[in-house]
Every structure is written in C-alpha cells, then in structure tokens.
C-alpha positions as CSV (number, residue, x, y, z in Angstrom):
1,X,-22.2,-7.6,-21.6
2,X,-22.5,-6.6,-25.4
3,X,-25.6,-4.6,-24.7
4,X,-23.9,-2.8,-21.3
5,X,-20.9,-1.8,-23.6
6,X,-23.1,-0.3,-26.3
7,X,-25.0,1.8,-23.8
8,X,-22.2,3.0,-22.7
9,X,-20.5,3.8,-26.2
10,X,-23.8,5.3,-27.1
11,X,-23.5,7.4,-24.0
12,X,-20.0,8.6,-24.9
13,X,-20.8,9.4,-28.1
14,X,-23.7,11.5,-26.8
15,X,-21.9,13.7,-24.3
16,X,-19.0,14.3,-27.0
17,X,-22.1,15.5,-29.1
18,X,-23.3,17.5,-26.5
19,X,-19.1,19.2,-25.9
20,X,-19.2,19.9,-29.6
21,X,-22.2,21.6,-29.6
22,X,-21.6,24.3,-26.7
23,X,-18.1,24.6,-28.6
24,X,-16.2,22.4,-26.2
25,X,-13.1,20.2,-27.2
26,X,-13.7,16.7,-26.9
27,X,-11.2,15.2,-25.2
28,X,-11.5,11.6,-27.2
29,X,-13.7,9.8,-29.6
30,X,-12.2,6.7,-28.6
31,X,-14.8,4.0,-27.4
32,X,-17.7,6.3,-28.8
33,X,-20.5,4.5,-31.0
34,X,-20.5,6.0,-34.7
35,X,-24.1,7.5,-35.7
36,X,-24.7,5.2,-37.8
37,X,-24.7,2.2,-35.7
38,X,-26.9,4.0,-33.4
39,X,-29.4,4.7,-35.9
40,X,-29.6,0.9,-36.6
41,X,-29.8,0.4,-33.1
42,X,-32.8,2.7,-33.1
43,X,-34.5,1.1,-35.6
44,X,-34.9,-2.0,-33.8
45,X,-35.4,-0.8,-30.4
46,X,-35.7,3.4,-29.4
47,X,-35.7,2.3,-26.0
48,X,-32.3,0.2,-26.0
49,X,-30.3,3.2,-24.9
50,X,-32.5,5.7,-23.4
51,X,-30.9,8.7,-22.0
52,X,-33.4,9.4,-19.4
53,X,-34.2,8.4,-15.4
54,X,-33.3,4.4,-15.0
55,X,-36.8,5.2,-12.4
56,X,-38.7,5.5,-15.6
57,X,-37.3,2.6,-17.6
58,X,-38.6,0.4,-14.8
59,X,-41.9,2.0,-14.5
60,X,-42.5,1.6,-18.3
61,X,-41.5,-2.0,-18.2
62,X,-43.8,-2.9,-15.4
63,X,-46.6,-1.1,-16.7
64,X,-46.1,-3.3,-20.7
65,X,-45.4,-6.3,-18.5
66,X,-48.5,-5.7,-16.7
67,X,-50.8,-5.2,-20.3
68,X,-48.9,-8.0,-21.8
69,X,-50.7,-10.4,-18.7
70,X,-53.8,-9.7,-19.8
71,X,-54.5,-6.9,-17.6
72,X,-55.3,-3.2,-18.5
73,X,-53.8,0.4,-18.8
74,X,-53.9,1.8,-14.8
75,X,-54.7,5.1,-14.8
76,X,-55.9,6.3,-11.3
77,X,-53.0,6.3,-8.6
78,X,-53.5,3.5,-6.7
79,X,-55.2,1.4,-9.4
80,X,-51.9,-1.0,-10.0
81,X,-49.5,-1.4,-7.5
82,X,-46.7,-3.5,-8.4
83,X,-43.1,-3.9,-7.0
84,X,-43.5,-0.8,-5.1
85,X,-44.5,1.0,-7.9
86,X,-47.9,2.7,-7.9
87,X,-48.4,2.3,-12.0
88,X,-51.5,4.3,-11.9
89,X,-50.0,7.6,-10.4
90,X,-46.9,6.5,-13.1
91,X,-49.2,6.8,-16.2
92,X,-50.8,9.4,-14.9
93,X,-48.1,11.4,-14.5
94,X,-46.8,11.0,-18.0
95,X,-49.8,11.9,-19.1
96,X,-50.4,15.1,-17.2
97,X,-46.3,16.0,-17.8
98,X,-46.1,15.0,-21.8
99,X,-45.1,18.1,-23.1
100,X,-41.6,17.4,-20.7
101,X,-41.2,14.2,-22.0
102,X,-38.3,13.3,-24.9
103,X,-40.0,12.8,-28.2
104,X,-38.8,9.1,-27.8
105,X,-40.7,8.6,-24.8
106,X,-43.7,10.2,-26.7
107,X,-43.4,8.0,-29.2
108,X,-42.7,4.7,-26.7
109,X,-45.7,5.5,-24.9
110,X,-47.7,6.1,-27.9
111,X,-47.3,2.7,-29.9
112,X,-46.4,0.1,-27.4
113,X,-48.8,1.2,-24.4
114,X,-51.4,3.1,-26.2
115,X,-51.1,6.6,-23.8
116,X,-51.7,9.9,-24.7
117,X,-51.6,13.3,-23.3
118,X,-54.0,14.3,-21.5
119,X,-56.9,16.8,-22.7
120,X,-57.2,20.4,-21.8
121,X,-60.5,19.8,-20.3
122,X,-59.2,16.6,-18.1
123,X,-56.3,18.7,-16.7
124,X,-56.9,20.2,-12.9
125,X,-58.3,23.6,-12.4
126,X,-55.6,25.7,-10.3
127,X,-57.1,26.7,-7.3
128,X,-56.6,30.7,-6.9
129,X,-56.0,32.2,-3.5
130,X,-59.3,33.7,-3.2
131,X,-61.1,30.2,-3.8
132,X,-58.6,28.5,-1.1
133,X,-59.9,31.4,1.0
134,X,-63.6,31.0,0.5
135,X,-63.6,27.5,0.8
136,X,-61.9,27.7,4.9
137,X,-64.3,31.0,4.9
138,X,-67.3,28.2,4.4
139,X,-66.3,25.9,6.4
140,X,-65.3,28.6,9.2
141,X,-68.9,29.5,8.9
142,X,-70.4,25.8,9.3
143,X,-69.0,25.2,12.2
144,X,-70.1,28.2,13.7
145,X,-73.8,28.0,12.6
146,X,-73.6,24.9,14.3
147,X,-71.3,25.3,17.7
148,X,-72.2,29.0,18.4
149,X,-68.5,30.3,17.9
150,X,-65.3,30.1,16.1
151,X,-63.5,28.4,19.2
152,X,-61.4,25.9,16.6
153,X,-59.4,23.4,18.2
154,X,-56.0,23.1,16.5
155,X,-56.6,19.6,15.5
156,X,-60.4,20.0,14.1
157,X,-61.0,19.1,10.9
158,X,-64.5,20.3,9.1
159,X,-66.4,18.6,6.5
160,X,-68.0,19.9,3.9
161,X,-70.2,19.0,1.7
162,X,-71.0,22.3,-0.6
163,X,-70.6,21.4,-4.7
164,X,-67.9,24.6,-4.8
165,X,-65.7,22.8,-1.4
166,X,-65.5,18.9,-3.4
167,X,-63.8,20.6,-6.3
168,X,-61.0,22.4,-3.9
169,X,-60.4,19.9,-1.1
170,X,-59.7,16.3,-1.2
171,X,-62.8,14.0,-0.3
172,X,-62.8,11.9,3.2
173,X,-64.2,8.9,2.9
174,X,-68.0,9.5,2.9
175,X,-67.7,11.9,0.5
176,X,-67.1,15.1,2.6
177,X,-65.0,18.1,1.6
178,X,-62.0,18.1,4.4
179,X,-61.0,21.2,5.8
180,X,-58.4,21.8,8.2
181,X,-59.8,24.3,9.7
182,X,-58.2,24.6,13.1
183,X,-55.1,24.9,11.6
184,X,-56.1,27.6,8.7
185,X,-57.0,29.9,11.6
186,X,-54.2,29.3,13.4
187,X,-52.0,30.5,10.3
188,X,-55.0,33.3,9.4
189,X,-53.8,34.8,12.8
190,X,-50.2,34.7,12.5
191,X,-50.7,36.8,9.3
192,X,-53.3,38.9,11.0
193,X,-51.5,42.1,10.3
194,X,-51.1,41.1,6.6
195,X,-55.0,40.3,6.2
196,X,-57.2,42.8,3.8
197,X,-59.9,44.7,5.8
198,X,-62.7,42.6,4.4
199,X,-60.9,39.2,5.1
200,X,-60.8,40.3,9.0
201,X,-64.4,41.6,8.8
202,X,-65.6,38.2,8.0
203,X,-63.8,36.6,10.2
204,X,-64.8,39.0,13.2
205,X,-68.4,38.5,12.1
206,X,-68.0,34.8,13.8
207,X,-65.9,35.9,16.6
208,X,-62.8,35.8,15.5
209,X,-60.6,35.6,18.3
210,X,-56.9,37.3,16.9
C-alpha cells in the first residue's frame, strides 16, 4: 500500500511540475511528494516510479527475470516467448527505438540488462520505391520466362531467389524471396493511368494485360 501511495504522490507532484512549467496554476500541492524524497527514492531504485507505458514495466521485468534464471538476453523476435510476451521482438525494439526512450530507461537497460542501441550499420536499409518496383519487376519476369505470359492469378505468390530480392522481401521457408505478385499487378493496374511510360513499357514487354 506504501509503495502504491508514493507512486501516486510522485505522480502528482509530477503533473503540478509539468502545470508550472507551461505557466499553469496548480490547483493543490496537497498529497504531492517533495523533490527531495523523490530523489532518495531514485537512488535506490530509478525504476520505482516510472512514468512510462505499465506494457513496458512488464516486459522489462520478464526479460531480468528471464537472465536472472540462467538464461540469456533474447534478441530475435520469437527467440523468448514468455507470458504472451514475445521478449525478443521487446529487446529488439528498444534497441532499434533508443533515441525515444527516457534517459532512465536508457540507463535501466544499460546497467541491469546489459542492452544497447543498436549500430548504424545493424539498422534496416529503407527500401525506396524504385527497389519495391524492381523487385515485383523481377519476379514479374520469372514467372513469365517460365509460364509463357504474365496471366497472374490473384492469389499467386512467386519466389525468388536473386541476392537483390532476399534483402527486400521476407524469406519463405526454404529460403526463397516471396513476392506477391498476383496481387502487385492487380494494384499496378488500378494505378495504370498514374504509371511512368517506362514502368508500362516493361510491363507490356510480358504482355501486360491492363
């Protein structure tokens, strides 16, 4: 009960912070914690009052509990899965979002679980339009080399296997590239109009039918 009262003291005494500070009159200091006790507070524990999501409270307590039993730090979504909780995607995610993070979290992440941002040259390449479009192009292509036309069922889905198509499309199971390419040409031709010259060209090149 103690601790539930001084989270929410702590919690007044922040959003009267916050009314004074936009210039705001604070309607009453009455039941707020003073600074100082929530310095001391700080000192034992940053996390004991954290202002942020509950959702990542839990997380980071599942992920320590899960070190603390001998295991080790998930990183991959769908390394750890515990409670519902995919802790893999979690740290991840942290990782990938640090500079949105509080500097407490920083620092809770830093000394108790041993996670750090991730490096420029871990972070995803953002795919560009023009590489979205070459990769469908490709794979557009394949399956006319091998059926003889660009009739695409709506539901096909192409594979492929090119070096360029693994880094822009997420990998079936054997490895493959997947492309759904029936339904990229069924949005290619409700944008037909829209299409640069060259784009269409290609596309007519296998029998495009528009």
């Amino acid at each position: 009960m103690w601790a539930k009262n001084a989270r929410a003291a702590a919690r007044r005494a922040r959003e009267n912070e916050e009314l004074r500070a936009v210039g705001l009159t604070v309607p009453s200091a009455a039941g707020a914690m003073a600074e100082a006790r929530q310095d001391e507070l700080d000192a034992i524990d940053p996390g004991w009052c954290p202002a942020w999501y509950t959702g990542w409270q839990r997380c980071y307590r599942l992920v320590q509990d899960h070190i603390q039993a001998g295991g080790t730090l998930p990183t991959d979504a769908g390394d750890v899965l515990v409670q519902g909780e995919d802790l893999g995607r979690w740290v991840s995610t942290q990782r990938f979002g640090w500079e949105q993070l509080l500097p407490v979290q920083q620092w809770i992440l830093e000394n108790t679980l041993e996670i750090t941002p991730a490096e420029e040259d871990e972070r995803p390449v953002k795919r560009t339009q023009d590489t979205m479009w070459a990769t469908n192009l490709t794979a557009a292509r394949q399956f006319h080399a091998r059926e003889g036309h660009l009739r695409v069922p709506r539901k096909h889905v192409e594979q492929l296997e090119t070096e360029d198509a693994l880094s822009d499309r997420q990998c079936g199971a054997d490895g493959a590239a997947v492309v759904k390419l029936g339904t990229w040409l069924d949005n290619v031709r409700k944008r037909a109009a829209k299409l640069p010259e060259q784009r269409r060209a290609d596309l007519n090149a296998l029998g495009m039918r528009w």
